[in-house]
C-alpha positions as CSV (number, residue, x, y, z in Angstrom):
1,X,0.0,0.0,0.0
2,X,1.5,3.3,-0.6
3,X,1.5,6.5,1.2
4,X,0.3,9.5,0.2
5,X,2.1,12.0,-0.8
6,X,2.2,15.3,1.2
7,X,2.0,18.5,-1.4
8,X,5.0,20.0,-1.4
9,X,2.9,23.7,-2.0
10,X,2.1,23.2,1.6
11,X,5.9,22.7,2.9
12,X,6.9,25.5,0.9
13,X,3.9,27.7,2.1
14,X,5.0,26.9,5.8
15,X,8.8,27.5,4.5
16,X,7.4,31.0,3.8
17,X,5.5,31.9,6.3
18,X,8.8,30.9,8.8
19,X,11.2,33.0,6.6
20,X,8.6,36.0,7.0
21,X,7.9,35.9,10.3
22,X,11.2,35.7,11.5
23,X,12.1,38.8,9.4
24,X,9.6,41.0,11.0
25,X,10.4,39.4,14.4
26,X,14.3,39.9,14.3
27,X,13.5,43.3,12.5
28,X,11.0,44.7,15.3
29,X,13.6,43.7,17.8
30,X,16.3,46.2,17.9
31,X,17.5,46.7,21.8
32,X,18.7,50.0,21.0
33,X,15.7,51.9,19.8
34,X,14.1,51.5,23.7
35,X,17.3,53.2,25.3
36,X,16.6,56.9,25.7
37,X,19.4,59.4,24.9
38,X,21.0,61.3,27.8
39,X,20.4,64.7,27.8
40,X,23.4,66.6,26.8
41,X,23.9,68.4,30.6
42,X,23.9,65.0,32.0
43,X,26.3,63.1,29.4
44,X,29.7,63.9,31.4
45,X,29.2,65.7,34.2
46,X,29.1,63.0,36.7
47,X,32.5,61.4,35.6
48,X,34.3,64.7,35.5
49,X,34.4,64.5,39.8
50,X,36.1,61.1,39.2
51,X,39.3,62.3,37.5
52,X,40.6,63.9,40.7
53,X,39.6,60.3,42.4
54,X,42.4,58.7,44.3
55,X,42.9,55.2,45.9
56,X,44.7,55.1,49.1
57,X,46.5,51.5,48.8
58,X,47.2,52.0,52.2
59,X,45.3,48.9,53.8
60,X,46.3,45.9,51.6
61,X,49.7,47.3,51.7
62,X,50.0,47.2,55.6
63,X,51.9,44.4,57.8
64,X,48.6,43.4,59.3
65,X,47.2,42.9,55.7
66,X,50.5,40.6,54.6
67,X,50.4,38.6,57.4
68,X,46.9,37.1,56.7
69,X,46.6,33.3,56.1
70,X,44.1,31.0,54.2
71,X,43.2,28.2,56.9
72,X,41.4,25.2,54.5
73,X,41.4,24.4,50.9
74,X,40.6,26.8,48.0
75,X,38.2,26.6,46.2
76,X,35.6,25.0,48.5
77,X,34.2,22.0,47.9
78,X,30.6,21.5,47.2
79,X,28.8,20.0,50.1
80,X,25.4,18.0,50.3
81,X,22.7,20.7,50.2
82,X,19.6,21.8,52.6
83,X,16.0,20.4,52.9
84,X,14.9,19.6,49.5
85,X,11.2,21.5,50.6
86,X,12.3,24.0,53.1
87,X,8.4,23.9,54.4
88,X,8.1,20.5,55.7
């Protein structure tokens, strides 16, 4: 007994409709048309404070900094977790 045949105007049709809607899709979905635009008094003002910023290297240069120690082994190893259901 043989099968019949599927019309291949349907696979194409289906083809097509994919190939469209993906197109509008991926063209609707541009991330940068939902970011506003800073407004031009805002744009560097705020980072202009920072380039008198210093960092005082004072604390991990210190004795009491050096002479820290790990105690156990790095990374840590997993362990075997909570309650499965928390609520019971």
């Amino acid at each position: 007994m043989t099968q019949p045949q599927q019309s291949k105007l349907l696979i194409y049709l289906i083809m097509m409709l994919g190939l469209v809607l993906g197109y509008l899709y991926s063209g609707s979905s541009d991330p940068t048309l939902s970011v506003p635009q800073l407004p031009p008094d805002l744009q560097l003002s705020n980072l202009q404070s920072l380039q008198s910023a210093r960092v005082d290297d004072a604390i991990v240069t210190s004795e009491a900094f050096k002479a820290l120690k790990i105690f156990g082994s790095l990374p840590v190893p997993p362990a075997a977790g909570g309650k499965e259901n928390p609520f019971q």
